[in-house]
DSSP file (Angstrom, degrees, kcal/mol; ACC not computed):
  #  RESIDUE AA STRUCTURE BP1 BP2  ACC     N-H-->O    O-->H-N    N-H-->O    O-->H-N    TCO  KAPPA ALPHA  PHI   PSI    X-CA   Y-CA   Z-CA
    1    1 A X              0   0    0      0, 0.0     2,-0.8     0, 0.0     0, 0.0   0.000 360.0 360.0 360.0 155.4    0.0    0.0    0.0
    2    2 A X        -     0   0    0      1,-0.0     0, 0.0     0, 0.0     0, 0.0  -0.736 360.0-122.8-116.0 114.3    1.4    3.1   -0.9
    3    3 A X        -     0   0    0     -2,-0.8     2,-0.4     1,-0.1    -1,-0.0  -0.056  39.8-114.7 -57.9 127.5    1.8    6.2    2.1
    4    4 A X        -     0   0    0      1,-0.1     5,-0.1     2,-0.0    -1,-0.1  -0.554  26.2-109.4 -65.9 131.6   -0.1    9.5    0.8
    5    5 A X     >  -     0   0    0     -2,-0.4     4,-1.2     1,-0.1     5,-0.1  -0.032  22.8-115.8 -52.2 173.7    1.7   12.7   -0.1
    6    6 A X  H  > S+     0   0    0      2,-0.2     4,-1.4     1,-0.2    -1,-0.1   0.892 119.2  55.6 -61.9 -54.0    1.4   15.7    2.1
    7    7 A X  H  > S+     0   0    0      2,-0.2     4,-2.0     1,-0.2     5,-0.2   0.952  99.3  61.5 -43.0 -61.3   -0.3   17.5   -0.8
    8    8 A X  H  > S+     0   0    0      1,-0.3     4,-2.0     2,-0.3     3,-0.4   0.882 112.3  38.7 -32.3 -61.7   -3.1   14.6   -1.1
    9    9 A X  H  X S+     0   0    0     -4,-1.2     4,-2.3     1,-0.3    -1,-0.3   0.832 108.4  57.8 -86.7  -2.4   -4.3   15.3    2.5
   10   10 A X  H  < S+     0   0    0     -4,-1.4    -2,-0.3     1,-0.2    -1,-0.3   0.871 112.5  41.8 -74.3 -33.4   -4.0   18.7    2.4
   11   11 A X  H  X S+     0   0    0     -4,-2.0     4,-1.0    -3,-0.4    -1,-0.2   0.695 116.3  47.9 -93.6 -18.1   -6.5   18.7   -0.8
   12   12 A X  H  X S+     0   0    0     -4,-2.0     4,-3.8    -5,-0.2     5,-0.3   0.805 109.6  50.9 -80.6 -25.7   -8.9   16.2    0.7
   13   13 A X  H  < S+     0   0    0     -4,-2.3     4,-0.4    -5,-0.3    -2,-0.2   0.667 112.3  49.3 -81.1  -5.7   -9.0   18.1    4.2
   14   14 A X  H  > S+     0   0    0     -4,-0.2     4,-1.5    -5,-0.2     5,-0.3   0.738 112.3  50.5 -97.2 -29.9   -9.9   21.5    2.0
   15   15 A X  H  X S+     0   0    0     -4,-1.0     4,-1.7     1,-0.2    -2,-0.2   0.923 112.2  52.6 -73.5 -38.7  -12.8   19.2   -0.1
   16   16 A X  H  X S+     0   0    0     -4,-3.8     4,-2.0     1,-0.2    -1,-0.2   0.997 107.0  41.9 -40.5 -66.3  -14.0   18.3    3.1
   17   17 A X  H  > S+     0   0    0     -4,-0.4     4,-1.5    -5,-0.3    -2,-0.2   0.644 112.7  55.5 -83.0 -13.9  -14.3   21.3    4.6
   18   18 A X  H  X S+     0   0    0     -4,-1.5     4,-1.6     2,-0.2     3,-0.4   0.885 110.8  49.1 -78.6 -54.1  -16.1   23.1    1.2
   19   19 A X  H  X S+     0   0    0     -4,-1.7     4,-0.8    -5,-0.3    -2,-0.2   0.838 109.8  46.4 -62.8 -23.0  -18.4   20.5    1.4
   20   20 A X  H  < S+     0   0    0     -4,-2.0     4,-0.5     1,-0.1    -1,-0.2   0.904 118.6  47.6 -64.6 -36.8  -19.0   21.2    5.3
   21   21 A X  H  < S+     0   0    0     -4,-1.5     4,-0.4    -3,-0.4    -2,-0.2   0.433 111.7  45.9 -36.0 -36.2  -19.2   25.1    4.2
   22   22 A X  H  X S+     0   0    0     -4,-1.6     4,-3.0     2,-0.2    -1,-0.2   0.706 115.5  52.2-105.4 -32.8  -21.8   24.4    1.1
   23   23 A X  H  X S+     0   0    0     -4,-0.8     4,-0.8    -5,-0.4    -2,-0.2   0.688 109.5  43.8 -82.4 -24.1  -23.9   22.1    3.6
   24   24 A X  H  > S+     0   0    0     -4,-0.5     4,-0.9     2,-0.1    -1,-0.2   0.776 114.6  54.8 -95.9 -11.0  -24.2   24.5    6.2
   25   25 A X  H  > S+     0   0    0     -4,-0.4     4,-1.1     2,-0.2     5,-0.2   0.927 108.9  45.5 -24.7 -82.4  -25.0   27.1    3.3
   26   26 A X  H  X S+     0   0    0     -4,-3.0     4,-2.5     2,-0.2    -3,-0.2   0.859 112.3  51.9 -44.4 -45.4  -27.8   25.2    1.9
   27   27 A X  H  < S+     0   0    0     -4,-0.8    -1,-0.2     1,-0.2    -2,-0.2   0.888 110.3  47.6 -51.2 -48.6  -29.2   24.6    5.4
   28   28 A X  H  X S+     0   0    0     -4,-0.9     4,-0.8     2,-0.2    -1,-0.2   0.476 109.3  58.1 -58.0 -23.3  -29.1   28.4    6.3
   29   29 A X  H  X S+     0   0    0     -4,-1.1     4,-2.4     2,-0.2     3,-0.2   0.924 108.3  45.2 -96.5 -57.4  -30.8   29.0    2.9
   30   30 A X  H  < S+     0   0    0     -4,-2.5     4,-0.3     1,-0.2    -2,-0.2   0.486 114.2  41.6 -73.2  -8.4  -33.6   26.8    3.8
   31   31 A X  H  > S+     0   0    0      2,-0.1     4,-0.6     3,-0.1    -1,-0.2   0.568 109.9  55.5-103.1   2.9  -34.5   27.9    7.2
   32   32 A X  H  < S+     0   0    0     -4,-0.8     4,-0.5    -3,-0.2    -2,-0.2   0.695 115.8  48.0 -82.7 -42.6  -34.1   31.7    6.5
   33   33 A X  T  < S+     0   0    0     -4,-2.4    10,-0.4     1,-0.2     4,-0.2   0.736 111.7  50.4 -93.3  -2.5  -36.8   30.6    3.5
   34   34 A X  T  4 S+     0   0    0     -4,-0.3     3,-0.3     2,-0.1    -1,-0.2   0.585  93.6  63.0 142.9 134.1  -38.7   29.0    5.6
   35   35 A X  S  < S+     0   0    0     -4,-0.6     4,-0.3     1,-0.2     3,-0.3   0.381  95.1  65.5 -89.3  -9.1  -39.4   31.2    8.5
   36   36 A X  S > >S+     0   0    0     -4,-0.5     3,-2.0     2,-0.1     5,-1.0   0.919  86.4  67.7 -49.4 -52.2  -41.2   33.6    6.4
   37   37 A X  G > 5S+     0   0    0      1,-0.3     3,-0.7    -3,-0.3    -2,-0.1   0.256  83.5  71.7 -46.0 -11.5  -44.0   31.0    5.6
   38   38 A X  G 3 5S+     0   0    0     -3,-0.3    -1,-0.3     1,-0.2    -2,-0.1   0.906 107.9  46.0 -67.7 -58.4  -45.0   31.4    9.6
   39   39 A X  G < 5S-     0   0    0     -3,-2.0    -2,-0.2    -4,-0.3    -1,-0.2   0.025 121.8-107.5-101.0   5.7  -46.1   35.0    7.6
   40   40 A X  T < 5S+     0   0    0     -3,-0.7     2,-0.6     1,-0.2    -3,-0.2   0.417  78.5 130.8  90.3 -32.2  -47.7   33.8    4.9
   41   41 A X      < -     0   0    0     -5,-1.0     2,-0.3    -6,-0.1    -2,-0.2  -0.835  32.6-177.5-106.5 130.8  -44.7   34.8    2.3
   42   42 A X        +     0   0    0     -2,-0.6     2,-0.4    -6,-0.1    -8,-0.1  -0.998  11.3 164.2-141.8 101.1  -43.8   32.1    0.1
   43   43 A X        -     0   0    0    -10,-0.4     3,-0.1    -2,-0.3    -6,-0.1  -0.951  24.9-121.3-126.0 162.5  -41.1   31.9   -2.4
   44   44 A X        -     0   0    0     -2,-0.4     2,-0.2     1,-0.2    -1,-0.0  -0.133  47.3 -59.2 -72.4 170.0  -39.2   28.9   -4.5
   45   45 A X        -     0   0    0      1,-0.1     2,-0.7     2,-0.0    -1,-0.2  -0.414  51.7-141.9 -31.5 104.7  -35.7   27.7   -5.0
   46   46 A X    >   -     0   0    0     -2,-0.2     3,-0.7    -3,-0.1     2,-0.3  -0.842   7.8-153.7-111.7 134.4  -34.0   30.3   -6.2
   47   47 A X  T 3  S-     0   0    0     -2,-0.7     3,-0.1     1,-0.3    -3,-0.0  -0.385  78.7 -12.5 -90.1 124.3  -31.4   29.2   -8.9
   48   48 A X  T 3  S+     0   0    0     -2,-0.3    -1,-0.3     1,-0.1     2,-0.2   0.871 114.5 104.1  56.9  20.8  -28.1   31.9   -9.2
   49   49 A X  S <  S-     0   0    0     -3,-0.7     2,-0.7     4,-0.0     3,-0.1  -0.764  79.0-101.0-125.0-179.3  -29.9   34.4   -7.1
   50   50 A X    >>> -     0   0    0     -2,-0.2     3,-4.5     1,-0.1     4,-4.2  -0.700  16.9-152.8-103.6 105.1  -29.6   35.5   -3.5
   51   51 A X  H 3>5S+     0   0    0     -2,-0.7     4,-3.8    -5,-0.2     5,-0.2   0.946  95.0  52.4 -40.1 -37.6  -32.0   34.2   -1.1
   52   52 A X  H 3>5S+     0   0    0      1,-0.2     4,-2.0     2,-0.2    -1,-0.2   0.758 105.9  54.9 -71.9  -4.0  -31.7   37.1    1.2
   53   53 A X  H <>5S+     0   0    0     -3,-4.5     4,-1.0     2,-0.2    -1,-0.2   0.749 114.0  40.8 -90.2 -29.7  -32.3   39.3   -1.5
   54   54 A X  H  X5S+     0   0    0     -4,-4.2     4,-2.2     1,-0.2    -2,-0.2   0.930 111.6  50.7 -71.8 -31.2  -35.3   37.5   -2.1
   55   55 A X  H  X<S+     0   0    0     -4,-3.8     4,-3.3    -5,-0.5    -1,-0.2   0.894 112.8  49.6 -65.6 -51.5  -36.4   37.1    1.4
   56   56 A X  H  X S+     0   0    0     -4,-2.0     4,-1.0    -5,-0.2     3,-0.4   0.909 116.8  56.9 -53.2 -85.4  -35.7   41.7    2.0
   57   57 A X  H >X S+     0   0    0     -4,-1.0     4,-3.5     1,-0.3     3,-0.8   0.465 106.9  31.3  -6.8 -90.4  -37.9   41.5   -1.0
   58   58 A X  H 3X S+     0   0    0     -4,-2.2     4,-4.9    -5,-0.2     5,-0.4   0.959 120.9  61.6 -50.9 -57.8  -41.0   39.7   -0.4
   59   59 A X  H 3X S+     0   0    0     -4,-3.3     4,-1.5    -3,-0.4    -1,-0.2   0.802 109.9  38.8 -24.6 -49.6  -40.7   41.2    3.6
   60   60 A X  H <X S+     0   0    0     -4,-1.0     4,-3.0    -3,-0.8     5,-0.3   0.898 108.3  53.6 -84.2 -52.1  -40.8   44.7    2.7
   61   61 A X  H  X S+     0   0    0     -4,-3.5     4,-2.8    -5,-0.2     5,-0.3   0.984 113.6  52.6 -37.4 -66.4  -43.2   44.2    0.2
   62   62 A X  H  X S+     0   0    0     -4,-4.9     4,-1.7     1,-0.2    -2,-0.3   0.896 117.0  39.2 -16.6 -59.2  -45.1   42.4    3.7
   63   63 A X  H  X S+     0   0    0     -4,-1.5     4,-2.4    -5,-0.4    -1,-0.2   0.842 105.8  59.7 -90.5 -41.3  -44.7   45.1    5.4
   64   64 A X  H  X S+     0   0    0     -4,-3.0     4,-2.4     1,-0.2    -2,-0.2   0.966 117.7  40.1 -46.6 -65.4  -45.3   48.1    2.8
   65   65 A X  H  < S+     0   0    0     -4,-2.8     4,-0.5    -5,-0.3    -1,-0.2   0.697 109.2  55.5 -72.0 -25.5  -48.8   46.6    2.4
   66   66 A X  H >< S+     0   0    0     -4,-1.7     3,-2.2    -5,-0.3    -1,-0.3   0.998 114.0  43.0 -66.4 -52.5  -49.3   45.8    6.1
   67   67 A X  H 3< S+     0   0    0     -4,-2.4    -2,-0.2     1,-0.3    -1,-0.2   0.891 111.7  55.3 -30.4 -56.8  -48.6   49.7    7.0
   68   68 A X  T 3<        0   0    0     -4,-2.4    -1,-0.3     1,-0.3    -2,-0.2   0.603 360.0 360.0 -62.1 -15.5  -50.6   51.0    4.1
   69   69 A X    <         0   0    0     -3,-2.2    -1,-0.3    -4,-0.5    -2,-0.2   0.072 360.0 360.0-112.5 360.0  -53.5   49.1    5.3
């Protein structure tokens, strides 16, 4: 059996640790979207976009209308 370079773990202990990074991402992504739904405000998956921008979005919108109202 043949000993790994130094290099070897050094790139599997950084692919770990993106894939712990991308998983606690995803997680965050999906309870930040949702705890809105408590409220009624409901949006999808969004593909290349920023959830939080989507999240301010729909909120204020929420909120505009509640005021006005």
């Amino acid at each position: 059996m043949q000993i790994k370079s130094h290099d070897a773990y050094v790139n599997r202990a950084m692919l770990r640790a993106r894939e712990a990074l991308v998983g606690m991402r995803v997680r965050l992504e999906n309870e930040i979207r949702g705890l809105p739904k408590t409220y009624g405000i409901m949006f999808g998956r969004q593909v290349g976009g920023s959830v939080m921008k989507s999240v301010y979005l729909a909120w204020s919108m929420r909120v505009s209308d509640t005021v006005t109202h």
